[in-house]
C-alpha positions in Angstrom: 7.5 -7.8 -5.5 5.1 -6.8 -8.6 1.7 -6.6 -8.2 -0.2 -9.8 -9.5 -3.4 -9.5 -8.1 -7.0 -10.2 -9.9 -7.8 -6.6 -9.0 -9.3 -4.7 -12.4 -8.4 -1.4 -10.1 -5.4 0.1 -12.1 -3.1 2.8 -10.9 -3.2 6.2 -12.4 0.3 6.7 -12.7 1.7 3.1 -12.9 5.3 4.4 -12.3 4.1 4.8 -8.7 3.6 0.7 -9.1 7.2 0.5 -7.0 6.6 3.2 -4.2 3.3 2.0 -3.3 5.0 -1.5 -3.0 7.9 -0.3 -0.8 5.0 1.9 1.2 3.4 -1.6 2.0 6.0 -3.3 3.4 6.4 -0.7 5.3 3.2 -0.3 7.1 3.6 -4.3 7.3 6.8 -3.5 9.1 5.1 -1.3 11.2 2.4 -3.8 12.6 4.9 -6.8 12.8 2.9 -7.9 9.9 5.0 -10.5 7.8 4.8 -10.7 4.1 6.5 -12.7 1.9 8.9 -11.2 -0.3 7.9 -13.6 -3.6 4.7 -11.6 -3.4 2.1 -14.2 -2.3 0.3 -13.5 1.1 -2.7 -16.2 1.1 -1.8 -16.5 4.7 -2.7 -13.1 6.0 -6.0 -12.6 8.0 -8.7 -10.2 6.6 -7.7 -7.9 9.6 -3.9 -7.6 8.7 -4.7 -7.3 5.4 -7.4 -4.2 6.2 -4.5 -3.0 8.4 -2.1 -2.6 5.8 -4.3 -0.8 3.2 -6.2 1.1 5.6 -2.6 2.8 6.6 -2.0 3.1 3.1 -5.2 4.9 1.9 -4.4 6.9 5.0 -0.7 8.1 4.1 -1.8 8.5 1.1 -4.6 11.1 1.9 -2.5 13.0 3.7 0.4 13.2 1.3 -2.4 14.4 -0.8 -3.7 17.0 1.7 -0.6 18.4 2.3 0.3 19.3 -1.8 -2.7 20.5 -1.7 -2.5 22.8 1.4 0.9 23.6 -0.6 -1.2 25.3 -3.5 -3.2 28.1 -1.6 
């Protein structure tokens, strides 16, 4: 379940690689969305797709928001 997409965007702290993974299967979960566990989703529409990291920018704003709300 590694990432092995043609994206150039690399992660900051690529030992979050494995939780960001486990975060999108997930959300998938979530929307009955399936994905297939050898890593290849050619068959997902745009929408599911936009569903999935959509949730996932979202989470991860607000996991961000509240450390930061933690610090004041």
């Amino acid at each position: 379940m590694s990432r092995k997409s043609s994206s150039t965007n690399q992660l900051v702290v690529p030992q979050a690689n494995a939780a960001l993974d486990q975060m999108k299967y997930e959300i998938a979960q979530q929307f009955g969305i399936q994905l297939q566990p050898n890593g290849y989703n050619g068959q997902l529409l745009t929408r599911e797709a936009g569903t999935i990291g959509g949730n996932i920018t979202r989470t991860l704003v607000q996991i961000a928001e509240q450390q930061l709300a933690g610090r004041s």
